[in-house]
Every structure is written in C-alpha cells, then in structure tokens.
N, C-alpha and C positions, 0 to 999 in steps of 0.2 A: 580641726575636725570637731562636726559635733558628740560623738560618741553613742549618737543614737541609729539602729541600719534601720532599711524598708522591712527588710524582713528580720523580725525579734527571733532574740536568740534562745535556745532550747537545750534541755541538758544533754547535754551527750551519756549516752547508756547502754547497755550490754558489756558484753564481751569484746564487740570488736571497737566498741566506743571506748572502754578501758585501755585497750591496746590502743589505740589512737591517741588518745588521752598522754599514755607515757611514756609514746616517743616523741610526741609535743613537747610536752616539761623536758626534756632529756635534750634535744634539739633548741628547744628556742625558750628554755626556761619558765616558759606558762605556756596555758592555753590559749592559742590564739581566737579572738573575738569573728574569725573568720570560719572557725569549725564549727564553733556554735550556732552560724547563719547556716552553714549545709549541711549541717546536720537533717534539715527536715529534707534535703534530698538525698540519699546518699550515693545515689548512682554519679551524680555531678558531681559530688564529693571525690568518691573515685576516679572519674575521670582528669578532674583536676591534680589529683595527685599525679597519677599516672602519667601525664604531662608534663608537671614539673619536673617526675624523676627520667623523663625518655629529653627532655630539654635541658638536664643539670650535663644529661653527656654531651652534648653537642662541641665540637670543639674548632667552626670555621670562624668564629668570634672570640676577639682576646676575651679574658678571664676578667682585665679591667673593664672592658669597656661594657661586658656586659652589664658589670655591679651600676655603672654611672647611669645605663640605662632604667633597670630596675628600681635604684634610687630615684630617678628622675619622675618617675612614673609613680611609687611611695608617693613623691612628692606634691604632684599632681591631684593626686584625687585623696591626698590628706587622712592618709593612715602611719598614724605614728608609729603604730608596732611594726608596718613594712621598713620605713626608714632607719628606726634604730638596729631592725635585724639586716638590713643590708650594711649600716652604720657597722656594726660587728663583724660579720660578714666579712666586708672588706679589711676588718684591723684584723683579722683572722689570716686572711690571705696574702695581707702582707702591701695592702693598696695604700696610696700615701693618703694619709688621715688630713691634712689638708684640704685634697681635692674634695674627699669625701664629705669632710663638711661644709664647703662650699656648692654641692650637689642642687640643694633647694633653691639657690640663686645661679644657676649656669649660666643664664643668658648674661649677667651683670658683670658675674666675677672674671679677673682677665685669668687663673690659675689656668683656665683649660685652651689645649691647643685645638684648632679646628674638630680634626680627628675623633675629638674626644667630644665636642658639642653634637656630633650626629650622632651618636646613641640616645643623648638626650632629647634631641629636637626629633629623632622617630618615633620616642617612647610619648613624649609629647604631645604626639599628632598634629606636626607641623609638616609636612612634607614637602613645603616650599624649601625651609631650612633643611630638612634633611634629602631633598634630591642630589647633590652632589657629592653626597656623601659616598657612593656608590664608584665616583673615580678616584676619590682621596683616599679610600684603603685600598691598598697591595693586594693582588688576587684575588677580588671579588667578582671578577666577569661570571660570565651564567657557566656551569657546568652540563655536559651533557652525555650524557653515557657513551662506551665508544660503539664504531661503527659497527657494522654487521657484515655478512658479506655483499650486500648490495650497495653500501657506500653510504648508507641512510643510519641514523642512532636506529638501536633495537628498543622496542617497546620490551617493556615490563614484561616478564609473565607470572601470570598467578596462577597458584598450584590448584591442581584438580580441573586444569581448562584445559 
C-alpha cells in the first residue's frame, strides 16, 4: 500500500468526531486512516457504520468464513490496518491463526479447503471461482417467505400503505 488516499485526510472534530474518536481507540486501538477520509462526508460515514453494525448481526454466514472473506478483500485492495484487524479479530474469535496468515496468499496456500476459498474468491471478485460456491455450502438455496393464502409468497408490506 502506498499510504497515500484520493481523498486526503482531515481532522476529525466536535463532539460527535470525539466520540467517534474513542470508540475507535477503544475498538481497534487508533484511529483508523479510514475516518479521517470520511470524515469530509459524514452522512457516508454514517451510513457506513450503520451497515457494518446491521451486517456484524447477520448470522446465515459462518463466523469463519466471513473473517477469510474480509481478510481476503483487506488483502486485495492493500490496507494494512484492515488486515491486521481482521488478523486480530480472528485470534480473538478463536479462528486458527494458520489459516489467517495464510489469507493474503489463498489461491497458493493448500491450508484452505474448497469451502473456505469461495469467501475469498467473492470477496475477490472472481465469480468464475466463486460460482460454485453456492452448491458446496449446506443451506444456501434462495429463501422465500411463506405462502399466503393463494398459494403464491406474500409481498412485503410497508407501514402506512
């Protein structure tokens, strides 16, 4: 990584930049070079968070396989601080430190079993490699809400319609 963004980075300031600020340090022990790029939006700022923390619950995805994606993708576009905090992350959660360090090289290393190379090769944007991915994990067919009484899924409803 060069250590340089497109878009330079800015103090983070106020009130809610403070509190941003130290649950950063507190979370991932600095600030990350990533706040200080969205900082100059802050609506995408929030949104981004927002997402991470509405995507931290999701749970149709192991816990491993997510981390190897995320590493994978760290890896990819060459952000050290992502890598070592999913590097953590994982030694936190109890993931084998092994695999984890073998993450930046997945396509080489034999450590990983299939299963485990399509988080990587989606995160990747390989979709050649990760199209099969979809019959090698357990349960993943399409979900669909149930029927109704006509025999058909029910649509959604949104309130106030």
């Amino acid at each position: 990584m060069t250590g340089h963004t497109r878009v330079p980075r800015t103090e983070i300031t106020g009130v809610y930049g403070a509190v941003l600020k130290r649950f950063s340090r507190k979370m991932f022990g600095q600030v990350p070079e990533a706040l200080e790029v969205m900082w100059h939006h802050r609506q995408v700022l929030s949104t981004s968070m927002g997402m991470g923390r509405r995507a931290a619950k999701w749970h149709e995805c192991d816990d491993d396989l997510k981390s190897y994606a995320h590493m994978a993708v760290a890896a990819l576009v060459g952000c050290s601080f992502c890598l070592d905090l999913g590097y953590f992350q994982a030694h936190n959660n109890g993931l084998d430190e092994v695999k984890a360090q073998q993450v930046p090289r997945w396509r080489e290393s034999d450590v990983f079993t299939p299963l485990e190379r399509c988080p990587a090769a989606a995160g990747a944007g390989e979709p050649g490699r990760a199209g099969g991915c979809r019959r090698a994990v357990p349960g993943r067919g399409a979900r669909r809400r149930p029927a109704g009484p006509t025999g058909r899924a029910r649509a959604r409803r949104r309130p106030g319609v």
